[in-house]
C-alpha positions in Angstrom: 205.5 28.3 4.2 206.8 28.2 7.6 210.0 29.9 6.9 208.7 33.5 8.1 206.8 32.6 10.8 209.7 30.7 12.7 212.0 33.2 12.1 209.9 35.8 14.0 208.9 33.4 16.5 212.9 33.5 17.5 213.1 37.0 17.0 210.8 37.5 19.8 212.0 34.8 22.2 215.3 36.5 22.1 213.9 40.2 22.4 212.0 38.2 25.4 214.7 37.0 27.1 217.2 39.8 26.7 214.1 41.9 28.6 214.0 38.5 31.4 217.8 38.9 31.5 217.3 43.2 32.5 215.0 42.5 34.8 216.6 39.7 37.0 220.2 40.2 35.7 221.2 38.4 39.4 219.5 35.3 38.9 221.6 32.7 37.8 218.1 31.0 35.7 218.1 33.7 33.5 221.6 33.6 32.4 221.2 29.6 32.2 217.9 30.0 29.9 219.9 32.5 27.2 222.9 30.0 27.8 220.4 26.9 26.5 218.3 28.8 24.4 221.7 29.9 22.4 222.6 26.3 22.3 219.5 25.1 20.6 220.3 25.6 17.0 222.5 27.7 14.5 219.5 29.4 13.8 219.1 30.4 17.6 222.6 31.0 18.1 222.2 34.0 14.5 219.3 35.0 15.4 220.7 35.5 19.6 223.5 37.3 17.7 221.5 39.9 15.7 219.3 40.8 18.5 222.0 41.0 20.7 223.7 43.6 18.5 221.2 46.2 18.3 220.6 45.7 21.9 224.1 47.2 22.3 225.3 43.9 24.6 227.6 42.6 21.5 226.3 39.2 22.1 228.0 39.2 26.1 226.0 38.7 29.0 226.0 41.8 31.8 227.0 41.3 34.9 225.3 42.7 37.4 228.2 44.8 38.7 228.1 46.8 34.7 224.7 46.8 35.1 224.6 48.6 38.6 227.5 51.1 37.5 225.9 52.1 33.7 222.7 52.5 35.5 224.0 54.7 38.0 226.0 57.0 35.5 223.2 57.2 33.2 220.6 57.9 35.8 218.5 55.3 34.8 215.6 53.4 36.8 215.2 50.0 36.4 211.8 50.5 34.6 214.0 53.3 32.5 216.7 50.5 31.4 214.7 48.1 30.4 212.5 50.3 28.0 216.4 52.3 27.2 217.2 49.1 25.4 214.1 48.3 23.8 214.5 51.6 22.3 217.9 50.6 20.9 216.2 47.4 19.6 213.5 49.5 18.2 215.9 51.5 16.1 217.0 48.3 14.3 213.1 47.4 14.2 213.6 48.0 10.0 216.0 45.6 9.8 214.4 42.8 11.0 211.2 43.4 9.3 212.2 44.6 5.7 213.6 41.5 4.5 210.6 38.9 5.9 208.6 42.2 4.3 210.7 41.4 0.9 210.3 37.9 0.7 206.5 37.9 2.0 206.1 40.0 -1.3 207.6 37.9 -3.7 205.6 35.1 -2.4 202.1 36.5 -2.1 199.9 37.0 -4.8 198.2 39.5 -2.9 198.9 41.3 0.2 197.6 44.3 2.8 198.9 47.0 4.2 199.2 48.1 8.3 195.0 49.1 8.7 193.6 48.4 5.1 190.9 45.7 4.4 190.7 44.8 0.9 188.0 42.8 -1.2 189.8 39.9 -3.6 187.6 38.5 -6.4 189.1 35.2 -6.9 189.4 33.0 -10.3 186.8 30.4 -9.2 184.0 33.1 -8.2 185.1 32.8 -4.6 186.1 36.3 -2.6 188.6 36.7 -0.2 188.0 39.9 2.3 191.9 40.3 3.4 192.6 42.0 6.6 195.7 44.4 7.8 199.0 43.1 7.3 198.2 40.2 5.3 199.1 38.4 2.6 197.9 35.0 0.7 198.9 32.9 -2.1 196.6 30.9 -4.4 197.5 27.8 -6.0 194.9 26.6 -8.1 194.3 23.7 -10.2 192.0 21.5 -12.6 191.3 19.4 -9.1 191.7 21.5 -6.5 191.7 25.4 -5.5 194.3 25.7 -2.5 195.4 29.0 -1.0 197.8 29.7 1.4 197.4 32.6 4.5 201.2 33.5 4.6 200.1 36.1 6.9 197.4 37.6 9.1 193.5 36.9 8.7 190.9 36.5 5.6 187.6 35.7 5.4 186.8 33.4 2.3 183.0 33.3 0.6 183.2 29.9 -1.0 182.0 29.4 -4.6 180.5 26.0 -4.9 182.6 23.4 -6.5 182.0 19.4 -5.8 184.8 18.6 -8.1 187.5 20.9 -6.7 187.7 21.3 -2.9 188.5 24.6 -1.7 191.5 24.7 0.7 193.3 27.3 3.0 196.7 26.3 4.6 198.3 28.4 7.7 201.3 27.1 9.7 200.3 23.2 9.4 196.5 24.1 9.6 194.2 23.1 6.6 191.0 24.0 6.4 188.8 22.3 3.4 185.6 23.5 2.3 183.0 23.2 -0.2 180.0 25.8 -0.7 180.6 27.6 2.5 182.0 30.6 4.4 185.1 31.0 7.1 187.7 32.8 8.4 191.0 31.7 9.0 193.4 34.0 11.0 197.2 33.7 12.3 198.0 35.8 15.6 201.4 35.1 17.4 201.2 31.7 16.5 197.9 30.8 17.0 195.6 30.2 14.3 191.7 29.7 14.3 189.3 28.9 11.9 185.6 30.4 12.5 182.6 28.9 10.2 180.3 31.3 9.2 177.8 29.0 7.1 178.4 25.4 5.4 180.5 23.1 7.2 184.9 22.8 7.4 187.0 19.8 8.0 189.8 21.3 9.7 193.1 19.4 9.8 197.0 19.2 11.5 199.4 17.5 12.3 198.7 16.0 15.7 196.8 13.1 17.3 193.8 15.2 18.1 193.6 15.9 14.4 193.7 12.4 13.1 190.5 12.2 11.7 189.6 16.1 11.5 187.6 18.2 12.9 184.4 19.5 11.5 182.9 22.7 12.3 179.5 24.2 11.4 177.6 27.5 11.3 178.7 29.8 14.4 181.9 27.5 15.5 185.3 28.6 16.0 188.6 26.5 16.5 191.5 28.0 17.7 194.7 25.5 17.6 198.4 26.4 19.4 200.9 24.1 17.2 203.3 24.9 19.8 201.4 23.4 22.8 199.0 21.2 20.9 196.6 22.9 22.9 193.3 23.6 21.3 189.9 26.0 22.4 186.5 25.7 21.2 183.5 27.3 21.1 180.1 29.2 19.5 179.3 32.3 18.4 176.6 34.4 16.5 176.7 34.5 12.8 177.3 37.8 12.7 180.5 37.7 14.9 182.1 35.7 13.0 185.2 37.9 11.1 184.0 40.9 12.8 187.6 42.5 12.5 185.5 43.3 8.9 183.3 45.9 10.9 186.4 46.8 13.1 185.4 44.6 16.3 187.2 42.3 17.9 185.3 39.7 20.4 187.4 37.5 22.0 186.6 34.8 24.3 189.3 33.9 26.4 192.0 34.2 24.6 195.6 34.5 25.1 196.6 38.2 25.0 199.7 37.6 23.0 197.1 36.2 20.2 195.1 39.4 20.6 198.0 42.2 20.6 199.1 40.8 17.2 195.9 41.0 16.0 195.1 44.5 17.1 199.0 45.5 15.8 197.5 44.7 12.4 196.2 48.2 13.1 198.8 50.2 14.7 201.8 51.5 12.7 205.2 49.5 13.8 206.2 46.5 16.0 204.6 45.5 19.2 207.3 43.9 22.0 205.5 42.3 24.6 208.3 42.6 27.8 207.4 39.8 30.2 205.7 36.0 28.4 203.5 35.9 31.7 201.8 39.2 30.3 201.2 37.2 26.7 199.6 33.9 27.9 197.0 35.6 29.9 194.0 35.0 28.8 191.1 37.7 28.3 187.7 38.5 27.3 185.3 41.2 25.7 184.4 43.1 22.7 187.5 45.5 21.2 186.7 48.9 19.0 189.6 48.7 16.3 188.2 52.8 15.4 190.8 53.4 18.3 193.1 50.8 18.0 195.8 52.0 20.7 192.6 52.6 23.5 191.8 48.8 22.0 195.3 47.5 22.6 195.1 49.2 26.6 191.9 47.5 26.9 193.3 44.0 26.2 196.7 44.5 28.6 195.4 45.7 31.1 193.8 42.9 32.8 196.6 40.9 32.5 198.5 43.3 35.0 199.9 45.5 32.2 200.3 49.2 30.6 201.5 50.6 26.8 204.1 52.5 26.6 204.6 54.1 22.6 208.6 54.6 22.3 208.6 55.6 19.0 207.0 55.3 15.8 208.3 51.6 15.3 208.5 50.4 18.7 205.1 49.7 21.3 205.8 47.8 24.8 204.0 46.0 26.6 205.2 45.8 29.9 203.9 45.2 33.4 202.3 48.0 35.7 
């Protein structure tokens, strides 16, 4: 289940620090970083390769002499270059997403398009509300109902059923219910569970989650499986999944987590240019009618601006 999820996590590491790379080409930390990062894996090394490709660098790092003199011919700025190449890598965009797209399809049993909610009557009497860009599987059985969120966000109405607990599984996370109502949501890696009504026993791998964690009416878990790092916290009933009523109320949270979210609503891929920028954290109520004003909105605090280079490509960069 993890298979797509990793593979876009490296996608974006590598767009990252092909962008780190641009902006300091001179310091000898960023060549070492690609140099390690590269060195990680096969996987890294492919995946470095690919990116590296449509970047038009043919897997070779610049020196800053090239750098100075294509700059100079081309009458670029340094703002300009960095956004020239993300163009190039924008260009490719297709590639990278179509096959993930392809196998995300054969595995879902039901999935969403960029901006469309959809209502799923499930076997059991339970309903699924899926949201943009989303997809889950369902694996039910005579003792159990289990469903997998392969991708994005849904928010699951419970039927009651002592005899077979209800289950949904995203990127390690389990969350287990009976009789109740949740939402579980994946957003650049981080995934949270929010408990309308009823009561979940959330669980992952991890210390922290040795014994579970319950959560009750109006909580909300959000867990990082990278960091181990997990946030807390309350909320009204009616908050809770209020991406259904195009809202988005965040409480802290990291702005990486939220530009995915709000991408869910805007047509292509979303780069985020500099990882300070993504592990800001930021507050407040988002209006996903104007999904690009929303996406501003959650930036800008964090010292950053929008810039739409094409149809597929959005960056996030600094000011």
């Amino acid at each position: 289940m993890n298979e797509m999820p990793e593979q876009d996590r490296l996608l974006d590491e590598a767009i990252d620090l092909i962008i780190r790379y641009q902006n300091d080409a001179a310091n000898p930390v960023a060549t070492d970083m690609i140099r390690a990062w590269r060195a990680r894996s096969l996987q890294h090394e492919d995946v470095w390769a690919r990116v590296s490709k449509v970047h038009g660098v043919s897997g070779t790092i610049l020196t800053e002499q090239r750098r100075i003199e294509r700059r100079e011919s081309l009458g670029l700025s340094r703002r300009n270059f960095t956004i020239g190449g993300l163009m190039a890598l924008g260009a490719g965009a297709t590639a990278y997403t179509f096959a993930p797209g392809m196998i995300l399809q054969a595995r879902a049993d039901h999935i969403t398009a960029k901006g469309e909610i959809r209502r799923i009557d499930l076997p059991d009497g339970s309903v699924a509300t899926l949201g943009p860009e989303s997809a889950i599987a369902l694996d039910y059985k005579n003792e159990a109902r289990r469903i997998d969120l392969l991708a994005g966000m849904s928010f699951f109405d419970v039927a009651a059923d002592p005899g077979r607990p209800f289950s949904v599984s995203s990127g390690g996370l389990r969350a287990t219910a009976l009789g109740t109502a949740f939402d579980v949501s994946s957003d650049a890696g981080i995934l949270t569970v929010s408990v309308d009504h009823g009561l979940v026993d959330v669980q992952a791998p991890g210390a922290a989650f040795s014994a579970g964690v319950k959560l009750s009416e109006g909580e909300w878990m959000a867990f990082d499986p990278a960091s181990g790092g997990i946030d807390r916290g309350q909320r009204e009933k009616s908050q809770i999944a209020s991406w259904r009523d195009k809202l988005i109320i965040a409480e802290r949270e990291s702005v990486s987590a939220l530009v995915a979210r709000i991408g869910r609503w805007i047509p292509g891929r979303i780069v985020i240019a500099d990882p300070f920028i993504g592990n800001q954290r930021v507050s407040g109520l988002f209006d996903l009618n104007d999904p690009a004003r929303a996406l501003e909105a959650v930036v800008h605090p964090a010292g950053a601006h929008v810039h739409r280079i094409s149809s597929l490509l959005t960056v996030v960069s600094p000011l």
